[in-house]
VEXFISE-614434 format. One record per residue (C-alpha): x, y, z; residue in three letters. Coordinates in steps of 0.1 Angstrom, whole numbers, m for minus. Layout:
N
      X      Y      Z   aa
      X      Y      Z  ALA
...
***
This chain:
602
      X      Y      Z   aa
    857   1122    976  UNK
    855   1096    948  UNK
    888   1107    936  UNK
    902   1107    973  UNK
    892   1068    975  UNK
    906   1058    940  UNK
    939   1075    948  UNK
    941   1060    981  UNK
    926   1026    966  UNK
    955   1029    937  UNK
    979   1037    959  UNK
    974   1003    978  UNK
    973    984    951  UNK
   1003    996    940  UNK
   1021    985    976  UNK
   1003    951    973  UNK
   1017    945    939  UNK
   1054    950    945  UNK
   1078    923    933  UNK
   1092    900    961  UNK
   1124    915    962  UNK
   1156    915    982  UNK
   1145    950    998  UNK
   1108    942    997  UNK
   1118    908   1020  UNK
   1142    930   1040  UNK
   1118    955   1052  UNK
   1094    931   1059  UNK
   1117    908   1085  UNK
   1119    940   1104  UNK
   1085    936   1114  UNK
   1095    901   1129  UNK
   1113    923   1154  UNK
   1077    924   1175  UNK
   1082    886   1177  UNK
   1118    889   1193  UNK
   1104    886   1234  UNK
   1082    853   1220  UNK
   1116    840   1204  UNK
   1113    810   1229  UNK
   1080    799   1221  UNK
   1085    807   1181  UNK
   1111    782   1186  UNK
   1091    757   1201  UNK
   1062    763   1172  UNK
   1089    752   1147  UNK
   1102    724   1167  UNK
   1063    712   1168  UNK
   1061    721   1126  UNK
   1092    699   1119  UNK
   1079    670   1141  UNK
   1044    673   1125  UNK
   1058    673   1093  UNK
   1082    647   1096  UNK
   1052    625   1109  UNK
   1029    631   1077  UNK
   1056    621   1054  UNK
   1062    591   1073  UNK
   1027    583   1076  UNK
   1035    585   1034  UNK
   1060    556   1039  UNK
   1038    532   1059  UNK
   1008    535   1040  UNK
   1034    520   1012  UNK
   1049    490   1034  UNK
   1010    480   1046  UNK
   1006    471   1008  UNK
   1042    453   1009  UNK
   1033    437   1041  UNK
    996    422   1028  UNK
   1019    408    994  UNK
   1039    396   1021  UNK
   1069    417   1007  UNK
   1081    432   1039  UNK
   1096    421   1072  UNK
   1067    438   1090  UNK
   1032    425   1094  UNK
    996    444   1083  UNK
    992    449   1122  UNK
   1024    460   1131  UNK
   1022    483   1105  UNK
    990    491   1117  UNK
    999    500   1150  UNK
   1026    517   1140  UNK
   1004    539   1115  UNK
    979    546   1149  UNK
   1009    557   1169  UNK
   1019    581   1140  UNK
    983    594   1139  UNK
    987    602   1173  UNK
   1016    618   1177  UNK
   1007    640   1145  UNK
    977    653   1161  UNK
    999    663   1196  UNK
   1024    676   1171  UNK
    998    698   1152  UNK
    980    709   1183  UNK
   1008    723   1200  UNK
   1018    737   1164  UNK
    988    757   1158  UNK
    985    767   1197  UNK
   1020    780   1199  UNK
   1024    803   1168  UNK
    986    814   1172  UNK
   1001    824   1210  UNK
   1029    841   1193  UNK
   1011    860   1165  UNK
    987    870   1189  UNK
   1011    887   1215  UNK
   1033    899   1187  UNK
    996    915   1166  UNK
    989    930   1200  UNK
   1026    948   1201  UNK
   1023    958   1167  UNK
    988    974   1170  UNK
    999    992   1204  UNK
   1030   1007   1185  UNK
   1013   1015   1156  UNK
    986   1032   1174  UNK
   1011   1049   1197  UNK
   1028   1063   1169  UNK
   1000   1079   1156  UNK
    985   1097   1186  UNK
   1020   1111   1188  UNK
   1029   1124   1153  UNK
   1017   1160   1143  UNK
    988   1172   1132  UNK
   1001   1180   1097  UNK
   1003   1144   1097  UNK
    964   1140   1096  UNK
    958   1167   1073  UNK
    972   1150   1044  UNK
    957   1113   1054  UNK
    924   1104   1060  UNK
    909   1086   1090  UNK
    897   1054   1072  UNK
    932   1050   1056  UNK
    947   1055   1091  UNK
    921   1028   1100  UNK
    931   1002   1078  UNK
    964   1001   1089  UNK
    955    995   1121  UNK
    932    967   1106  UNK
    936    951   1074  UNK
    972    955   1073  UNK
    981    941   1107  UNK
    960    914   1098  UNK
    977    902   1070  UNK
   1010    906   1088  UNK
    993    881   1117  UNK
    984    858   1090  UNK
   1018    856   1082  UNK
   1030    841   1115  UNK
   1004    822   1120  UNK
    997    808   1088  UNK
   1017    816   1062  UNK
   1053    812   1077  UNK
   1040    775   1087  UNK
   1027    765   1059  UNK
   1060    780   1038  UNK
   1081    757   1058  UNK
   1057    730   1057  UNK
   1058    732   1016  UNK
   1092    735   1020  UNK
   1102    705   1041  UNK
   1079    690   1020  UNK
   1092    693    987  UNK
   1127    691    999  UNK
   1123    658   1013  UNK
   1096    643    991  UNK
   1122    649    962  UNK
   1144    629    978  UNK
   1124    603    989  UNK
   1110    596    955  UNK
   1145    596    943  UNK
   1156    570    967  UNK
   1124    552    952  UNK
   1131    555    916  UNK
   1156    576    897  UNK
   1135    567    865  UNK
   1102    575    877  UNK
   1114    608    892  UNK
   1129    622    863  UNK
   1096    611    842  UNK
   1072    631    874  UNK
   1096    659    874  UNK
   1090    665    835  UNK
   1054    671    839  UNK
   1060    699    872  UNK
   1075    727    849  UNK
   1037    729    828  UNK
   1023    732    864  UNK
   1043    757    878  UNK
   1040    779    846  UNK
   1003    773    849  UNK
   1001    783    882  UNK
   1022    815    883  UNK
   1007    831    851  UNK
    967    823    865  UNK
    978    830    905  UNK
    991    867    892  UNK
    958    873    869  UNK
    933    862    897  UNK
    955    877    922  UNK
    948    910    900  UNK
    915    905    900  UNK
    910    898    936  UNK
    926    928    948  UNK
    901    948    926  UNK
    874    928    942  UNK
    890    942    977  UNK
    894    975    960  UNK
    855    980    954  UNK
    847    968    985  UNK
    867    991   1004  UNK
    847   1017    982  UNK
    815   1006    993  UNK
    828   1006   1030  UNK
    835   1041   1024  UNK
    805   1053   1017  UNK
    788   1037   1047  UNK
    816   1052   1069  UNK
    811   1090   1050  UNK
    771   1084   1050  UNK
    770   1075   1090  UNK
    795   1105   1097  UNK
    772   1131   1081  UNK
    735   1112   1089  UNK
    723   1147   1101  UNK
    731   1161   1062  UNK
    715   1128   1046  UNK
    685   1131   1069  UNK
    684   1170   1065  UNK
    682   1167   1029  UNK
    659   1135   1025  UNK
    692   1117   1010  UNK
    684   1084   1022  UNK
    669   1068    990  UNK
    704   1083    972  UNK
    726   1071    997  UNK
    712   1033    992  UNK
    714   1036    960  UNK
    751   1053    961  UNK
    758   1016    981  UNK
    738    995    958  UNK
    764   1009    928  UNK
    790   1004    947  UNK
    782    968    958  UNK
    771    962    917  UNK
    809    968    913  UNK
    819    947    943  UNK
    800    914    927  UNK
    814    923    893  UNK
    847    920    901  UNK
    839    892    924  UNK
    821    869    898  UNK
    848    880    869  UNK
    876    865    896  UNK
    857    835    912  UNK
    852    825    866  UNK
    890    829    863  UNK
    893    813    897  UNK
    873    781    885  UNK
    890    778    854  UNK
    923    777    871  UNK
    908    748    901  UNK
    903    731    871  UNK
    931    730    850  UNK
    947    723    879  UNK
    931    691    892  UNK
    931    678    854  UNK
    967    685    850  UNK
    976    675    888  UNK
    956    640    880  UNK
    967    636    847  UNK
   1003    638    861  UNK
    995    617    885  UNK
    975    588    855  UNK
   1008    592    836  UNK
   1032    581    870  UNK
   1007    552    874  UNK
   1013    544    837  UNK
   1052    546    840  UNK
   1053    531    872  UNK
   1031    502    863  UNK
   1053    498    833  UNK
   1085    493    861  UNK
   1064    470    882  UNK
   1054    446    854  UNK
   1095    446    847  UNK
   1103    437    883  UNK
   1124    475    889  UNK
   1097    481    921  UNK
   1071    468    937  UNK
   1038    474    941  UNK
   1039    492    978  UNK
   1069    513    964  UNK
   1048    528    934  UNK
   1021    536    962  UNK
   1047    549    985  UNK
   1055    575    949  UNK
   1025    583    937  UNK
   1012    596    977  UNK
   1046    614    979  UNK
   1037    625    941  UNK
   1003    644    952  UNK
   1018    656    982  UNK
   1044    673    964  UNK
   1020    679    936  UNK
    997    697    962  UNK
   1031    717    977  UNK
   1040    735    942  UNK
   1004    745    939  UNK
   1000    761    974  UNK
   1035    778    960  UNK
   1012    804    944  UNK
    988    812    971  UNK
   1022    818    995  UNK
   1035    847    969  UNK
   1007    864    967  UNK
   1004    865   1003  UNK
   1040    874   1010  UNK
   1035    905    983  UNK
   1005    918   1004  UNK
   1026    912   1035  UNK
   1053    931   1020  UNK
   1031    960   1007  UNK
   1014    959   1045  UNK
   1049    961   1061  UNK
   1059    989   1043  UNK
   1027   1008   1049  UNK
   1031    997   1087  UNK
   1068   1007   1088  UNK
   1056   1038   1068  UNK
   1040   1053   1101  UNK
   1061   1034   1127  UNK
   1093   1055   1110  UNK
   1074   1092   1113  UNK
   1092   1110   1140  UNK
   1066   1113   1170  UNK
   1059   1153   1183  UNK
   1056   1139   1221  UNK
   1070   1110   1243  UNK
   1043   1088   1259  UNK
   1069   1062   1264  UNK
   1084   1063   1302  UNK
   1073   1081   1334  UNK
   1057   1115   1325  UNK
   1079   1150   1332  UNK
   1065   1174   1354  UNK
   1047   1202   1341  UNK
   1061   1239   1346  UNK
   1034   1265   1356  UNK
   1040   1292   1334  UNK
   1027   1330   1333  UNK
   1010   1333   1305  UNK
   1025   1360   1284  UNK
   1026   1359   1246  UNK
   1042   1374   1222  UNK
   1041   1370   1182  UNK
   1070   1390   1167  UNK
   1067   1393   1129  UNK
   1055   1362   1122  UNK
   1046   1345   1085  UNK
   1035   1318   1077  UNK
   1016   1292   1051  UNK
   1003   1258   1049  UNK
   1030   1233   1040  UNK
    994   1219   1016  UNK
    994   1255   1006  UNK
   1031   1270   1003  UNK
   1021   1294    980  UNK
    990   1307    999  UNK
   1005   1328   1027  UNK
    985   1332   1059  UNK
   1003   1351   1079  UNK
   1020   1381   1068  UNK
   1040   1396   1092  UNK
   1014   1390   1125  UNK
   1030   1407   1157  UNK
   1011   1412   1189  UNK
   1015   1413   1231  UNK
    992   1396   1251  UNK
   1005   1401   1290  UNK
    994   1376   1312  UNK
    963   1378   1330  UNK
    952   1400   1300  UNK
    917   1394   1274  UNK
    922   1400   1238  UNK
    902   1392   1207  UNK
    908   1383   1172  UNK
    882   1398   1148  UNK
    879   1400   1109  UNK
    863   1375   1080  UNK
    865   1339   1077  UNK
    901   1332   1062  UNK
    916   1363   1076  UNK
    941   1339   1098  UNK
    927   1340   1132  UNK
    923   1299   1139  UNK
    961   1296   1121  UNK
    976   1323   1153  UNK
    960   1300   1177  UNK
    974   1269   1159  UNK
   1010   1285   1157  UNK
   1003   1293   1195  UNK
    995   1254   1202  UNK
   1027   1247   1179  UNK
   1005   1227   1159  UNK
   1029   1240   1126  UNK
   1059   1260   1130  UNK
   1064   1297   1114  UNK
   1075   1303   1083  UNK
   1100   1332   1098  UNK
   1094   1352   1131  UNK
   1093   1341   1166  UNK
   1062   1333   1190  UNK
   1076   1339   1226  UNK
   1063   1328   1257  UNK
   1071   1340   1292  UNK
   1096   1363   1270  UNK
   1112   1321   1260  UNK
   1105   1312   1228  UNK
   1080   1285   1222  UNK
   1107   1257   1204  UNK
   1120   1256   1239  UNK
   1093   1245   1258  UNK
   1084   1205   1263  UNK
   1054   1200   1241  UNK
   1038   1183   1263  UNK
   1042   1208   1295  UNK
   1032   1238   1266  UNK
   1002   1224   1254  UNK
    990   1212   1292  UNK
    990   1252   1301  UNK
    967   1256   1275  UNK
    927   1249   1273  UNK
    905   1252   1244  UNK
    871   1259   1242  UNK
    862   1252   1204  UNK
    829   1260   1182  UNK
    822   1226   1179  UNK
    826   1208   1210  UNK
    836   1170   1200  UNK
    828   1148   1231  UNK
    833   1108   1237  UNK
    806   1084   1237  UNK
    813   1076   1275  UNK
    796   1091   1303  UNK
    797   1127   1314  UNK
    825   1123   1343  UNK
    845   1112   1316  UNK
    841   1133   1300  UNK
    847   1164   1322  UNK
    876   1143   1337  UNK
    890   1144   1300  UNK
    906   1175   1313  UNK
    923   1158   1337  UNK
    928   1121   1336  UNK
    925   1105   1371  UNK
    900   1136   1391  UNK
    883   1128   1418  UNK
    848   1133   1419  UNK
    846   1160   1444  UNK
    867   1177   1414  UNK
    847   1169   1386  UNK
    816   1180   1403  UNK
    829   1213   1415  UNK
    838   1217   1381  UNK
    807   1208   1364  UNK
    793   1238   1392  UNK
    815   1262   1376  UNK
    807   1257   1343  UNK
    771   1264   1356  UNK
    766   1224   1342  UNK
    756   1207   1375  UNK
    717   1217   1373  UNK
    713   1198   1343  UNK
    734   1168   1351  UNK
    715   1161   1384  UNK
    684   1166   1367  UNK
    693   1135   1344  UNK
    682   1106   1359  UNK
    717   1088   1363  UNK
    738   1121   1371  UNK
    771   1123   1358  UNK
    771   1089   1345  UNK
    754   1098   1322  UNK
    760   1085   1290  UNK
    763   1113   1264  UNK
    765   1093   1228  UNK
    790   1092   1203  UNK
    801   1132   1200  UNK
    779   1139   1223  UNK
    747   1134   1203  UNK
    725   1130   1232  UNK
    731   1166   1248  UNK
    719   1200   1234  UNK
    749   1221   1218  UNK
    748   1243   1253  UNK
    749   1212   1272  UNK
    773   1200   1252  UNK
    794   1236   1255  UNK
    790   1240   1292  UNK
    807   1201   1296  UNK
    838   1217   1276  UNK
    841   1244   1295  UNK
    843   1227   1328  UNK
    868   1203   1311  UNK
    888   1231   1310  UNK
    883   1246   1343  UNK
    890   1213   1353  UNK
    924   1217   1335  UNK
    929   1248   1349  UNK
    950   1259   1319  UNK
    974   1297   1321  UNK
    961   1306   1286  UNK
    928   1298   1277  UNK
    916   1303   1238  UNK
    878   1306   1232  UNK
    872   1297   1196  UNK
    838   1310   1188  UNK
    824   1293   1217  UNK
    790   1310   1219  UNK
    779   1321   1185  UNK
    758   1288   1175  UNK
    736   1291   1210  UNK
    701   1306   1214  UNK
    698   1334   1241  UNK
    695   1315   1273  UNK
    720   1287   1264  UNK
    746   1316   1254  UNK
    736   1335   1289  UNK
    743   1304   1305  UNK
    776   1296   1288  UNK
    788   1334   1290  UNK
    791   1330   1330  UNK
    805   1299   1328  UNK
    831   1317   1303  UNK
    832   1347   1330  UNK
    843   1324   1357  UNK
    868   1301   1334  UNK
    882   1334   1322  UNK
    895   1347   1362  UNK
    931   1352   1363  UNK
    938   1334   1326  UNK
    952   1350   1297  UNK
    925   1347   1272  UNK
    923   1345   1232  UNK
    894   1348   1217  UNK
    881   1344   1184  UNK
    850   1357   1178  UNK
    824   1366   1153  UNK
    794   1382   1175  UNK
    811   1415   1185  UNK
    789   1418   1217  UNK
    807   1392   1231  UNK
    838   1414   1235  UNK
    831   1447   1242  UNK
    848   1442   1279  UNK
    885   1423   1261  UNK
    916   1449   1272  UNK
    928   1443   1230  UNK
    911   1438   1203  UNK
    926   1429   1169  UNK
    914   1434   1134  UNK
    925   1411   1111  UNK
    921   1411   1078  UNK
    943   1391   1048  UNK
    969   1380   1076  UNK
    979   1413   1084  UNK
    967   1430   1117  UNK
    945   1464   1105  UNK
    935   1476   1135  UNK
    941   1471   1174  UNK
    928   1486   1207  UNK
    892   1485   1226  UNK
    858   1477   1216  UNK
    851   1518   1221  UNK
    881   1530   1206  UNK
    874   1509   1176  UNK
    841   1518   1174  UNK
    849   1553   1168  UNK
    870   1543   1137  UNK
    842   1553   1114  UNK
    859   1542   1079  UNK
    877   1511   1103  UNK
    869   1479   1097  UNK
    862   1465   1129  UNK
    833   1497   1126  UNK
    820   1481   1094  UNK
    819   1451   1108  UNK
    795   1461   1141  UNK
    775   1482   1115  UNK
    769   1446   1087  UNK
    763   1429   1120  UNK
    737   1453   1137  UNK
    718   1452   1098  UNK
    719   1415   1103  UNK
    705   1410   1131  UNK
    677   1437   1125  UNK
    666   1421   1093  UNK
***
C-alpha cells in the first residue's frame, strides 16, 4: 500500500511540476470550455477588473497631486482633490464588488459543470478502468484538482490581469514621470525577479512535498476507517495512531523545512523591495533638489514603484499556480477523454426483454493486468433459458471471470459469448446489463434507508412495489418489526443489518428488477442455518422462470441445478447433475463433496 501512495504521490508531483509550456497552456484553455455558457458574465467580471484597476492606479495619481496641491503646485485644491480621491474610493469598492461577485458566479457554475462531467465520465467508463486506479485518487480529482482549476477563475486569472495591467501601465506612467528615474528603478528589478524565481521554484518544491505527506496521512485514515472491523478485530488501534502520528511527524517536517525557506525568502524580499524603494527616494531626491520634478511627482513614483514592486513579486505565486492548474487540467482531461461504456446523456432507450439463453463457445481469456496469466482456456457451455446451472471447482478456477465476461465487464480474448443465439457485442449495454440481476457474497448496500435501497433495483418504484418485493424476498417480517419500517436507515454498507438482513434486501432488489438471467454468486455460504433457510426461499422464489448461474462453494445448495460444471484451471472437467456427478468416484466434483462432508464433520 505504501508503495501504491508514493507512486501515485510521485506521479502527481510529477504533473504539478511540468514546465509552462505552449502544449501545457493549450490543454489547459480547454478546460475554459465549461466557462463558454457564462461568457456573458465573464465578460462583465473583466469589464468590472479593468475599471477597478484603472481606479487604484489613479487613486496612485491623486495621492501625488494632494502633495502638489498643499505646496500649492497644482491647479486643484487639497479638497477638490479630496473629494475626488472619496469618489474614487467609491467607485473602486462598486468596481471590486461586482468583480469578485461575478467571477465567483462564474467559477462557481463553471466548478459545478466540471464536477458533473467529471463525475459523469467516471460512472460511465469500464470497470477495467477502476481496476488499475484507486478510489482516493479518483477522489481527488473530483476534489483537489477541480479546486485548483476554480481557483484559477476566480482568483488567479484576476489577479494575472490585474498584475498585468499593472505593470503595463505603471511602466509607463513612471516613464511619463521620469525617464531618469525609471531607468535607475528598472536596474534594481532584474536582482528581484532572479530572486524570486529561483526561491518560488525551491519553496514551491518543498510545499508540494508538504501536500505530498499529507495526502499520506489522509490515506491512512481513509484505509484505517475502510477496514475498522480488521483494526478492531485485531486490537490495532494503538498501531493505527501511531501509523498517523509517523505520518503527521513527516507532514510537520516538511512543513517547518518550507515555512524556514519561506521566511528567508519574505525577507529578502521586503529588504530588497525597500531597499529599492530607499535607493529611488535617494535618486529622486537628488532630481528634486535639481528642479527636474517635484515633490508630488516623486510620491506619485515611488507609490507606482511599490505597486509595481509588489506586481513582479506576486509574478511567482501566479506560476506556480498556473503549473498546478496545468498538471490538474491534464489529470481532469485525462478522465474526461476515456471513452465512456454507456450513454447517460439524453432520454434513456427502451429496454428489449430478452429470453435468457446463453451460450459461451470456446472462449479464452486473461486479465489485460495479467496478459500472461490465462483464465479462460477454451470455456464452452449452453445454458437454455429458464434453465439452473452451477459453476463448481477451487478458488481461481475462473468461475467469477464467466460471469464478468457474461456482464461484458471485459471482452474475450477469442471465442464468442452468444445470447438469444445474438452475440453479446450487439446488444446495448445498457438494455444487456438491465436483464441481468446479481445477487453477490458480499452484499454492498447505501447508507440511505431500506426503500432505497430495495428501490435500487428499480429507480422510481412505488411502494406497493417495493413492499411486495421486500415479501418475496421473505424480508418484510423484519422490516416492520423495525420501529420506523422501511425507512429505515441501514448505515453506510449496510452496517446496521445482520449479513441475512442485509442478503434478503439484495435479493428483493433484484426481484424488484425482475432480471431474465439471474447469477447467484455464493449468496448463502457466509449465513448460519436459519438465515441461509430464510434466504434459500427467497432464492427459490427469485429463481421462478429465470435462467440462473450460480457460483457456489456449499454443494448442498445445488443438488436440484439441471447442469452442473466443474471447473478447474479455466478449463470445464466435468458437467451434468449433482447425482450423475456424484457417481464419478475419481471426479472432482466427487472429491470435492467428499473434502466438504470431512469439513463439516470435523
Amino acid at each position: 500500500m505504501a508503495k501504491r501512495r508514493e507512486r501515485f504521490g510521485a506521479e502527481t508531483e510529477a504533473a504539478d511540476k511540468k514546465k509552462v509550456t505552449r502544449e501545457g497552456l493549450k490543454e489547459t484553455l480547454k478546460i475554459f470550455e465549461f466557462v463558454l455558457p457564462y461568457r456573458g458574465t465573464f465578460a462583465l467580471g473583466l469589464v468590472m477588473l479593468v475599471l477597478s484597476t484603472g481606479t487604484s492606479l489613479g487613486l496612485l495619481w491623486l495621492f501625488g497631486e494632494i502633495v502638489d496641491a498643499a505646496q500649492g503646485k497644482s491647479s486643484f485644491t487639497i479638497n477638490q482633490v479630496t473629494l475626488a480621491i472619496v469618489a474614487i474610493l467609491v467607485l473602486q469598492a462598486v468596481f471590486s464588488f461586482f468583480r469578485v461577485y461575478l467571477f465567483s458566479r462564474v467559477s462557481e457554475r463553471a466548478m459545478v459543470d466540471v464536477r458533473t462531467a467529471t463525475y459523469r465520465k467516471i460512472i460511465t467508463l469500464p470497470i477495467f478502468f477502476f481496476e488499475q486506479r484507486r478510489v482516493g485518487e479518483l477522489t481527488s480529482r473530483l476534489t483537489s484538482d477541480i479546486s485548483q482549476l476554480q481557483d484559477v477563475l476566480s482568483l488567479t486569472l484576476a489577479e494575472f490581469i490585474r498584475q498585468v495591467a499593472t505593470l503595463t501601465v505603471g511602466i509607463a506612467v513612471i516613464l511619463f514621470i521620469s525617464p531618469k528615474l525609471t531607468v535607475f528603478m528598472l536596474a534594481t528589478f532584474p536582482v528581484l525577479i532572479v530572486a524570486a524565481m529561483v526561491f518560488g521554484r525551491f519553496i514551491r518544491t518543498l510545499s508540494k512535498k508538504a501536500q505530498d505527506a499529507l495526502a499520506n496521512a489522509n490515506v491512512v485514515v481513509e484505509e484505517t476507517l475502510q477496514s475498522i472491523n480488521i483494526v478492531k478485530a485485531f486490537t490495532n488501534e494503538r498501531f493505527e495512531v501511531g501509523r498517523y502520528s509517523s505520518a503527521l511527524q513527516a507532514v510537520i517536517d516538511n512543513a517547518l523545512r518550507a515555512a524556514r525557506f519561506r521566511g528567508i525568502f519574505v525577507s529578502f524580499i521586503i529588504f530588497a523591495l525597500f531597499g529599492g524603494i530607499l535607493g529611488v527616494l535617494w535618486f529622486g531626491a537628488g532630481l528634486v533638489a535639481q528642479g527636474e520634478m517635484s515633490i508630488g511627482e516623486l510620491t506619485r513614483f515611488v507609490l507606482f514603484t511599490g505597486f509595481i514592486g509588489g506586481a513582479v513579486g506576486g509574478m511567482g505565486d501566479l506560476y506556480a499556480q498556473i503549473q498546478r492548474t496545468i498538471g490538474a487540467s491534464e489529470r481532469i482531461r485525462e478522465i474526461l477523454q476515456e471513452p465512456s461504456e454507456v450513454e447517460v446523456q439524453g432520454e434513456p432507450q427502451p429496454i428489449p426483454r430478452i429470453a435468457g439463453d446463453i451460450a459461451f463457445h470456446q472462449v479464452r481469456f486473461a486479465y489485460p493486468s495479467r496478459p500472461d496469466v490465462e483464465v479462460l482456456k477454451g470455456v464452452s457451455l449452453n445454458v437454455p433459458a429458464g434453465r439452473k446451472i452451477a459453476l463448481v471447482g477451487y478458488s481461481g478456477a475462473g468461475k467469477s471471470t464467466i460471469v464478468q465476461l457474461l456482464m461484458r465487464y471485459h471482452r474475450p480474448d477469442t471465442g464468442e459469448i452468444l445470447i438469444d443465439n445474438q452475440p453479446i457485442e450487439s446488444f446495448n449495454l445498457t438494455g444487456l446489463r438491465q436483464n441481468i440481476g446479481v445477487v453477490p457474497q458480499e452484499v454492498i448496500l447505501f447508507g440511505g434507508t431500506i426503500a432505497e435501497n430495495i428501490a435500487y433495483g428499480k429507480p422510481g418504484a412505488g411502494e406497493a412495489e417495493i413492499r411486495e418485493a421486500a415479501r418475496k424476498a421473505n424480508a418484510l417480517d423484519f422490516i416492520l418489526s423495525f420501529p420506523d419500517g422501511f425507512q429505515t436507515i441501514v448505515g453506510e454498507r449496510g452496517v446496521k443489518l445482520s449479513g441475512g438482513q442485509r442478503q434478503r434486501i439484495a435479493i428483493a432488489r433484484a426481484i424488484l428488477k425482475d432480471p431474465a438471467i439471474l447469477i447467484l454468486d455464493e449468496a448463502t455460504s457466509s449465513l448460519d442455518a436459519e438465515s441461509e433457510k430464510l434466504v434459500q426461499e427467497a432464492l427459490d422464489e427469485l429463481m421462478q422462470h429465470r435462467t440462473t448461474i450460480i457460483i457456489a462453494h456449499r454443494l448442498a445448495t445445488i443438488r436440484k441445478v439441471d447442469t452442473i460444471y466443474v471447473i478447474n484451471e479455466g478449463r470445464i472437467l466435468e458437467s451434468g447433475t449433482h447425482e450423475e456427478l456424484a457417481e464419478m468416484e475419481d471426479g472432482l466434483y466427487s472429491s470435492l463433496i467428499k473434502l466438504q462432508f470431512e469439513v463439516e464433520r470435523s
